[in-house]
N, C-alpha and C positions, 0 to 999 in steps of 0.2 A: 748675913746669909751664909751659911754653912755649907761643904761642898753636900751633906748627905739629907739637905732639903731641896737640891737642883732636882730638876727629876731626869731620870734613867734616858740615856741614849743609846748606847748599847744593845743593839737585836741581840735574841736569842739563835745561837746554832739551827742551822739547818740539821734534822735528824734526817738523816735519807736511807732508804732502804729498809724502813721498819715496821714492815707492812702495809697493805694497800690502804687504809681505814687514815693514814697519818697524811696522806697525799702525796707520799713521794715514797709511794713501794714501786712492786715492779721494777720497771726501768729509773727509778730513781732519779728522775728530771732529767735525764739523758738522751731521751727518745730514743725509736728504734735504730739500730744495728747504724751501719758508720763506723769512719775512725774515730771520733769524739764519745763512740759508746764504747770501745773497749776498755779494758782493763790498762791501766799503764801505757796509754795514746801516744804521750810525749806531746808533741809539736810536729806541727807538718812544716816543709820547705816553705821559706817565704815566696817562694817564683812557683810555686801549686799553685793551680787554678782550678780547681777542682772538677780536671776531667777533661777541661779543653784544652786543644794544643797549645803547649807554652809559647811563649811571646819571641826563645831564643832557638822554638826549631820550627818556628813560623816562615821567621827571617832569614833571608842567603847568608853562607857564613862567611864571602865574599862580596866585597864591590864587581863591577865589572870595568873593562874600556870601552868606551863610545868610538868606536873606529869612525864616524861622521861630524865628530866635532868640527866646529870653526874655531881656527885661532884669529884673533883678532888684533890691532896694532892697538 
């Protein structure tokens, strides 16, 4: 067997953006508006939650004292 009787694995490229008729005009599989639709996104912060209050200004940025503790022997 010969590598060029194997058959084909390899997808073809995604063409995006080449008009509406190829299935990825428009918005080009991006859907509407978002940071993931714009031009040059980047990455968002790993600690974004997209929208809701972050987990580190949720939190006291202090402990406190228990002025009623028991000490115990």
């Amino acid at each position: 067997m010969h590598l060029y009787e194997l058959p084909k694995i390899v997808q073809k490229a995604k063409r995006i953006g080449r008009g509406d008729a190829s299935g990825y005009g428009t918005t080009a599989g991006k859907g509407n508006k978002g940071e993931r639709a714009r031009s040059g996104h980047g990455h968002l912060p790993v600690y974004y939650e997209g929208g809701q209050t972050p987990i580190y200004r949720r939190l006291p940025k202090r402990g406190f004292k228990n002025n009623f503790k028991l000490e115990y022997d």
